[in-house]
GUGU-361415 format. One record per residue (C-alpha): residue in three letters; x, y negated, z. Coordinates in pm, whole numbers, plus 50000, padded with zeros to 5 digits. Each point is the difference from the previous one (the first is absolute). Last residue first. Layout:
BEGIN
  rest      u      v      w
   ala      X      Y      Z
...
This chain:
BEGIN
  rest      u      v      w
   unk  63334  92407  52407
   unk  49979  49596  50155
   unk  49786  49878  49739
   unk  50225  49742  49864
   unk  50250  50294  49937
   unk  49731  50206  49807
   unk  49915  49666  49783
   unk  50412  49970  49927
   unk  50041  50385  49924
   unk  49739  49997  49784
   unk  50186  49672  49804
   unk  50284  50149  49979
   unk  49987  50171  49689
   unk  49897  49696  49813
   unk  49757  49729  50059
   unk  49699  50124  49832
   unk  50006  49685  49755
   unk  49803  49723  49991
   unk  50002  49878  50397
   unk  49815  49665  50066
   unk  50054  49686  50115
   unk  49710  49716  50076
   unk  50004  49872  49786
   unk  50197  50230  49728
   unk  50274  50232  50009
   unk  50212  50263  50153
   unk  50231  50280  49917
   unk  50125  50237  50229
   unk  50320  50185  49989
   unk  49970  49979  50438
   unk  49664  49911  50129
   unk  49868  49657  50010
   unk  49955  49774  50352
   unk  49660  49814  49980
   unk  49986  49653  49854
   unk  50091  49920  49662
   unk  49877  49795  49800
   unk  50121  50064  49657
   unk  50065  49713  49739
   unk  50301  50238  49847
   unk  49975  50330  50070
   unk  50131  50132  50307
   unk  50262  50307  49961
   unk  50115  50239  50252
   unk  50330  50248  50009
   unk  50050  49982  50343
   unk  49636  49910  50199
   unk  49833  49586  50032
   unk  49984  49951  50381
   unk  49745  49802  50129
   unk  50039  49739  50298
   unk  49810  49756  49817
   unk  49951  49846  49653
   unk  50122  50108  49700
   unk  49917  49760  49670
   unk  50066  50114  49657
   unk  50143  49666  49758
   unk  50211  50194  49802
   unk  50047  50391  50042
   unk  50138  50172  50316
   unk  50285  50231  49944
   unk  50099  50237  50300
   unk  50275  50223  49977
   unk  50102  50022  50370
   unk  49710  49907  50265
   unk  49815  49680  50009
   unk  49866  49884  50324
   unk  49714  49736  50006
   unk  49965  49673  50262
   unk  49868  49997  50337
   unk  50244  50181  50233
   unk  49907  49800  50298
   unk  49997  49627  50127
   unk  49600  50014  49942
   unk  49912  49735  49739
   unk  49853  50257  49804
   unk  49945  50160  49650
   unk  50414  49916  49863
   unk  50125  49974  49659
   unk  50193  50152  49754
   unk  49890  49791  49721
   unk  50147  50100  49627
   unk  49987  49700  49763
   unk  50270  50090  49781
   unk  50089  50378  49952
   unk  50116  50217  50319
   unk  50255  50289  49959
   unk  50116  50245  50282
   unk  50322  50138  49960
   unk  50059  50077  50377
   unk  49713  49958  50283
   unk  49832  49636  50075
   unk  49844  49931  50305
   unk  49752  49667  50077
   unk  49968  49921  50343
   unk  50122  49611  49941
   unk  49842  49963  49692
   unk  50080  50039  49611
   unk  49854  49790  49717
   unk  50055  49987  49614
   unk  49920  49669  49825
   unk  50272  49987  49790
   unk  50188  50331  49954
   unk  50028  50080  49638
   unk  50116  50343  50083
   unk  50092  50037  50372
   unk  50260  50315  50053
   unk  50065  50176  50349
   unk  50306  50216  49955
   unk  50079  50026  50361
   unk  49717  50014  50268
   unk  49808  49634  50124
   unk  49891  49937  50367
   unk  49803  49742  49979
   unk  50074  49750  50323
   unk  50181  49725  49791
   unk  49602  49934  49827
   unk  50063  50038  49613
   unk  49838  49742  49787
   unk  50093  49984  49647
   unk  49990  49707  49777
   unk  50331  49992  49965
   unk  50180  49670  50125
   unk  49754  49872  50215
   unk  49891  50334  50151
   unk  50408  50024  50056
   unk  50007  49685  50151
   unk  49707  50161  50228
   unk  50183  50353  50135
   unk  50304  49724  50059
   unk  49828  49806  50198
   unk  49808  50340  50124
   unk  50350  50176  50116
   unk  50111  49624  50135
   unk  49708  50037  50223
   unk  50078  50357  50090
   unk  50352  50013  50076
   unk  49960  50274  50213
   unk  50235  50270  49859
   unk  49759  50178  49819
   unk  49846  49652  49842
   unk  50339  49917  49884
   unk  50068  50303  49841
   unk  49584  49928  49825
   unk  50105  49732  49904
   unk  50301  50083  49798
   unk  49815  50350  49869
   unk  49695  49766  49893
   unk  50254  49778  49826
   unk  50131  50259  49810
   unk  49654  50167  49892
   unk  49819  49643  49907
   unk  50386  49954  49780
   unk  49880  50377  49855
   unk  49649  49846  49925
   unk  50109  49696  49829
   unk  50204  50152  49793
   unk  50213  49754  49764
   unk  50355  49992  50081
   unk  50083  50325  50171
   unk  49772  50182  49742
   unk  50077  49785  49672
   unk  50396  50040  50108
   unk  49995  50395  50019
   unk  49873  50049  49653
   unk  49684  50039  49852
   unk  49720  50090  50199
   unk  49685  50064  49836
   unk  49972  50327  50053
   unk  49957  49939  50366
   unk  49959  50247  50265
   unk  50388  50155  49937
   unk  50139  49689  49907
   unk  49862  49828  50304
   unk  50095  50292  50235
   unk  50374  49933  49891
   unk  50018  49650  50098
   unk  49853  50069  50332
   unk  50219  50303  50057
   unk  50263  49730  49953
   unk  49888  49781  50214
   unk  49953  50289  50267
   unk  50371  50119  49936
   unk  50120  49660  50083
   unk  49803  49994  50322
């Protein structure tokens, strides 16, 4: 656990230019307290504690401005930047160094008790205030401009924008691959 802080601490310097000295993070980041409390309820969730995971899922809500369902499952190096108002659900899957501005929703399309809400693979940033709704998955390497709605999945080294989201770039070398895959060849 004491590595993860750390790790924490460290991905904070490295997204954020602004960061000053070890203190100012610990001290004053909303969205890395959002990211320790998640990881508290979200132990408690695994091992069955599940209204005291959302208690404490909700104090941190109250605390941070961040919402982050105990039943996301979140990768290491996961950095919020100005976090208030940013959203996760239950479903939702985050991969390693991903990197959501404020405002992000990761929300869910149904009330089915399925996988409902987005999966983001490794390297993903998604800009301020973009919406992702559903089961989607958003590819390694992607981007999602800020305001975006997005909801279809979105290749790997994509980038996305606009309401509702789409792709401004030709997505990379393995972005053929990725539409030949999806066809079944």
């Amino acid at each position: 656990m004491l590595e993860w802080i750390r790790e924490d601490i460290q991905t904070a310097f490295d997204r954020d230019p602004a960061a000053t000295s070890t203190a100012e993070v610990v001290l004053l980041y909303s969205g890395l307290h959002a990211i320790w409390i998640y990881r508290i309820a979200h132990w408690l969730h695994t091992r069955g504690f599940t209204f005291v995971a959302r208690l404490c899922s909700q104090i941190g809500r109250f605390l941070t401005g961040v919402e982050i369902h105990p039943g996301a499952r979140i990768g290491r190096r996961f950095f919020i930047d100005h976090g208030m108002g940013v959203v996760i659900g239950e479903t939702a899957e985050i991969g390693n160094d991903v990197m959501l501005y404020h405002g992000v929703t990761l929300g869910g399309d149904s009330l089915e008790p399925t996988k409902r809400h987005p999966t983001l693979e490794d390297e993903v940033t998604i800009g301020a205030n973009a919406t992702l709704l559903g089961p989607i998955t958003i590819g390694h390497n992607s981007s999602v401009g800020s305001g975006s709605v997005v909801l279809e999945s979105v290749p790997a080294n994509c980038t996305v924008v606009g309401i509702p989201a789409e792709r401004v770039d030709d997505c990379g070398p393995d972005y053929l691959a990725d539409i030949t895959e999806g066809l079944g060849k």
